[in-house]
N, C-alpha and C positions, 0 to 999 in steps of 0.2 A: 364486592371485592374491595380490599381496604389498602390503598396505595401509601399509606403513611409509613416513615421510614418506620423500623423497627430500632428499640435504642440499640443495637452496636450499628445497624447502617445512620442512624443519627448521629452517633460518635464519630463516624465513619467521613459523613460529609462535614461535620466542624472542623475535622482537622484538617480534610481539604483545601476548605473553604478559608479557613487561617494560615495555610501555605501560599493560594491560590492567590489571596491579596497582598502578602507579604513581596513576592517572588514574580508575578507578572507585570509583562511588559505594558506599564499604563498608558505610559507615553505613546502608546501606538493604538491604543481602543479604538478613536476616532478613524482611524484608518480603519479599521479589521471592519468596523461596521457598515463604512461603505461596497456596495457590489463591487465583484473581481475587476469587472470592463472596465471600471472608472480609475481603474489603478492603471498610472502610467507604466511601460514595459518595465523604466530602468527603476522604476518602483520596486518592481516585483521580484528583480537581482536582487536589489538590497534586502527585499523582506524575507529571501532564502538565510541570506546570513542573521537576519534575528530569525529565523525559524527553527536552523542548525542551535544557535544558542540558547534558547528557551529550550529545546529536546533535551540538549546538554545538560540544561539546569533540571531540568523531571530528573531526566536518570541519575542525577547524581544525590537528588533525594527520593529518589525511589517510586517516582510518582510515573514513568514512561512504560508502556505496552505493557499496563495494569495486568492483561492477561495471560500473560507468558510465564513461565514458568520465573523464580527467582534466578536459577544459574545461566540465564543466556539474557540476560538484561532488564528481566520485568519483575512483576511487583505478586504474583501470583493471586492475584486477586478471585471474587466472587464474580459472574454477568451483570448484578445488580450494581457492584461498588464501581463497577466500569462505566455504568448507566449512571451513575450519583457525579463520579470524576467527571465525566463530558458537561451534564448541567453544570456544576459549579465551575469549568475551565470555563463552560457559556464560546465568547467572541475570538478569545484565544485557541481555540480547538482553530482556527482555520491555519493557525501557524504551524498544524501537523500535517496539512495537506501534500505539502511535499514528499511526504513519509508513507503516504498512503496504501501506495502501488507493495513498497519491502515492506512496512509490517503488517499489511491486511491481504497479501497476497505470496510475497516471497517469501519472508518469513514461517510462517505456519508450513509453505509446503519443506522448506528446509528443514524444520521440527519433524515432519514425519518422514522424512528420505532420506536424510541429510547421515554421515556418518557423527558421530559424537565431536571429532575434532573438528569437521568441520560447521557442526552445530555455536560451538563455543571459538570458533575464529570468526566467523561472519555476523552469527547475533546479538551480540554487547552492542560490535559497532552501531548494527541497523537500526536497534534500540534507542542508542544516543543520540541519534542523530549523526554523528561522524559519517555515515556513509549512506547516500540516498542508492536507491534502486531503481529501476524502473522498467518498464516490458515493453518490447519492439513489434510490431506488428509491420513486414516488410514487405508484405505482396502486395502489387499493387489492385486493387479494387478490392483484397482478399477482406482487409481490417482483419474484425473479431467474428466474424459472419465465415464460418469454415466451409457450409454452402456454395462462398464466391472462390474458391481456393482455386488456382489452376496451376499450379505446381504438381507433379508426378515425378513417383521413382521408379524407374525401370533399371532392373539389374545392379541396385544399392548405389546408384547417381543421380542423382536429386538434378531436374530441372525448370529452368522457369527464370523470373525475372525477379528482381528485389527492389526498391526502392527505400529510406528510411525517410521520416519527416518527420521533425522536433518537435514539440509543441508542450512540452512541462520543463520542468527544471534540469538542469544538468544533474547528468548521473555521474557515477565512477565507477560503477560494477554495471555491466550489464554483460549477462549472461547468452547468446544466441542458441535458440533450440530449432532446428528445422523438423518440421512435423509437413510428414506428404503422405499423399494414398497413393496408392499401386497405380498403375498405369491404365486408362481405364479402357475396361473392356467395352462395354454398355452404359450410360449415363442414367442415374433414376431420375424420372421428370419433373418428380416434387423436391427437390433437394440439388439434383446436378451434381450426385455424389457416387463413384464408382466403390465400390461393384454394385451393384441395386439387384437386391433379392425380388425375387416374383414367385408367385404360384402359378403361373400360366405355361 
């Protein structure tokens, strides 16, 4: 298998790669290269605001969530030019971390659900960087493990307990979705999840 660029993905990464020097935060390489721990907290405030503004600067040359379509803030790119963009961004790609949760998760799902208006009010921003996202997971023991859930709805009234705990960047959109299963009748013993089918 011959992994060499092909020349338009070789055209492809020099222009990158001549944006990528021109336009990155150098002054901060030595930072980005050390692991996350070693960065102090109030570090980590400030590196959202060069993170917001290095986003700001892709999108504004066209270089921000390569794979989205052009009209809601990306570059419509190939899977490979995307794979060529991250090498060449290299130590800088961690300044999109922030970003990670709305364009690799919120995003996409508002591209296929979303109605059109609100496809083009919320994805430019998430693109830019102007507005992080981020997802709540509120039950407690529940996390992402649906398994631990113990929340139930009976009769369209959601109960149980909620907890939230912070632990990334400040968001400004966050969305709450409460997701519960029925009230359970039977528990399954591999899962702890009602209603558990049997053949018995």
């Amino acid at each position: 298998m011959n992994f060499d660029d092909t020349p338009q993905e070789a055209e492809f990464r020099a222009i990158a790669r001549k944006w990528i020097d021109a336009n990155a935060p150098k002054h901060l390489e030595a930072e980005l290269t050390k692991p996350s721990a070693k960065r102090a907290s109030e570090k980590r405030d400030a590196m959202l605001d060069v993170a917001k503004a290095w986003q700001k600067k892709k999108a504004d040359a066209g270089w921000a969530c390569l794979h989205w379509p052009k009209e809601y803030g990306g570059r419509g790119s190939t899977p490979i030019e995307r794979v060529i963009w991250q090498q060449e961004e290299g130590v800088y790609d961690k300044l999109a971390r922030p970003f990670a949760i709305g364009q690799g998760m919120c995003g996409p799902t508002v591209m296929a659900y979303a109605s059109e208006d609100q496809k083009r009010k919320y994805l430019p921003p998430l693109a830019s960087g102007e507005k992080v996202w981020c997802q709540l997971f509120s039950e407690p023991a529940g996390g992402s493990d649906v398994a631990g859930l113990r929340t139930a709805r009976r009769r369209m009234v959601t109960t149980g307990s909620s907890t939230v705990r912070r632990s990334g960047p400040p968001a400004r959109i966050t969305r709450t979705t409460v997701f519960s299963l029925p009230a359970p009748t039977r528990m399954c013993p591999s899962t702890r999840v009602s209603p558990c089918s049997s053949s018995t």
